[in-house]
C-alpha positions, 0 to 999 in steps of 0.5 A, spaced: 972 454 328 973 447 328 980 442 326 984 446 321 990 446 317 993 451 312 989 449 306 983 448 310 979 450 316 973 445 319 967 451 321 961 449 326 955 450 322 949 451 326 950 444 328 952 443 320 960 441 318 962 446 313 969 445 310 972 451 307 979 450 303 983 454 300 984 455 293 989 458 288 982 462 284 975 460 284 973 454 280 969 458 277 966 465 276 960 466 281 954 467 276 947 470 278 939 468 278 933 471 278 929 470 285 923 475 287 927 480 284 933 479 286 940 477 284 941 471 288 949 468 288 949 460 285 951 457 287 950 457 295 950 454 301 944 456 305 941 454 312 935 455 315 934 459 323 928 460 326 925 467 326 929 469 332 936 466 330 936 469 324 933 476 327 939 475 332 944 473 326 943 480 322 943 484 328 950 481 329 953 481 322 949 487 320 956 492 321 961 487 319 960 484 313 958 486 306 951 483 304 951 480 297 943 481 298 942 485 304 936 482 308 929 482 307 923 478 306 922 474 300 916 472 298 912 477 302 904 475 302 905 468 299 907 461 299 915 460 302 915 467 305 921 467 308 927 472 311 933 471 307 940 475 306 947 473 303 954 475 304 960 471 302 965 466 308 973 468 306 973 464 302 968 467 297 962 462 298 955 465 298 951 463 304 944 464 305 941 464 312 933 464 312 928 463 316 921 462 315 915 464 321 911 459 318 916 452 317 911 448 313 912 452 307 919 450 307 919 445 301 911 449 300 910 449 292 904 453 288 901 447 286 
């Protein structure tokens, strides 16, 4: 955790500044897409971790929090594989933690 006041808080990110702020209600309803099957919050703010980062992540909030998409592999056996899961900050905002074991398929397309 980072500044702060009553209606905002400033969080170190991964090396990334996320600003949380309190609100009366959420703008808007949380609304879902289809993805591999899944249910995937939109929208969401996502970050992307190295396998062993993402692994040590789980292991560590796997008991605390409550996942919107527990975690798995996404994507298995084709292009843009990755090891994904979401759960919400306080504040309601989905976050989605990724990692990818090969991080040339990042931005990898079909085409």
């Amino acid at each position: 955790m980072g500044r702060s006041s009553e209606q905002w808080i400033d969080w170190n990110f991964f090396g990334h500044q996320l600003v949380t702020h309190c609100v009366a209600q959420m703008p808007t309803p949380p609304q879902y897409n289809n993805v591999d099957s899944h249910a995937v919050p939109v929208p969401h703010f996502g970050v992307v971790l190295t396998v062993q980062q993402w692994h040590a992540l789980r292991q560590k909030v796997e008991h605390k929090v409550k996942f919107v998409l527990e975690p798995y592999t996404r994507f298995a056996g084709q292009i843009g594989e990755q090891h994904t899961m979401f759960f919400t900050d306080p504040f309601g905002n989905a976050l989605e933690f990724k990692a990818f074991a090969d991080m040339e398929q990042l931005f990898a397309t079909d085409e």
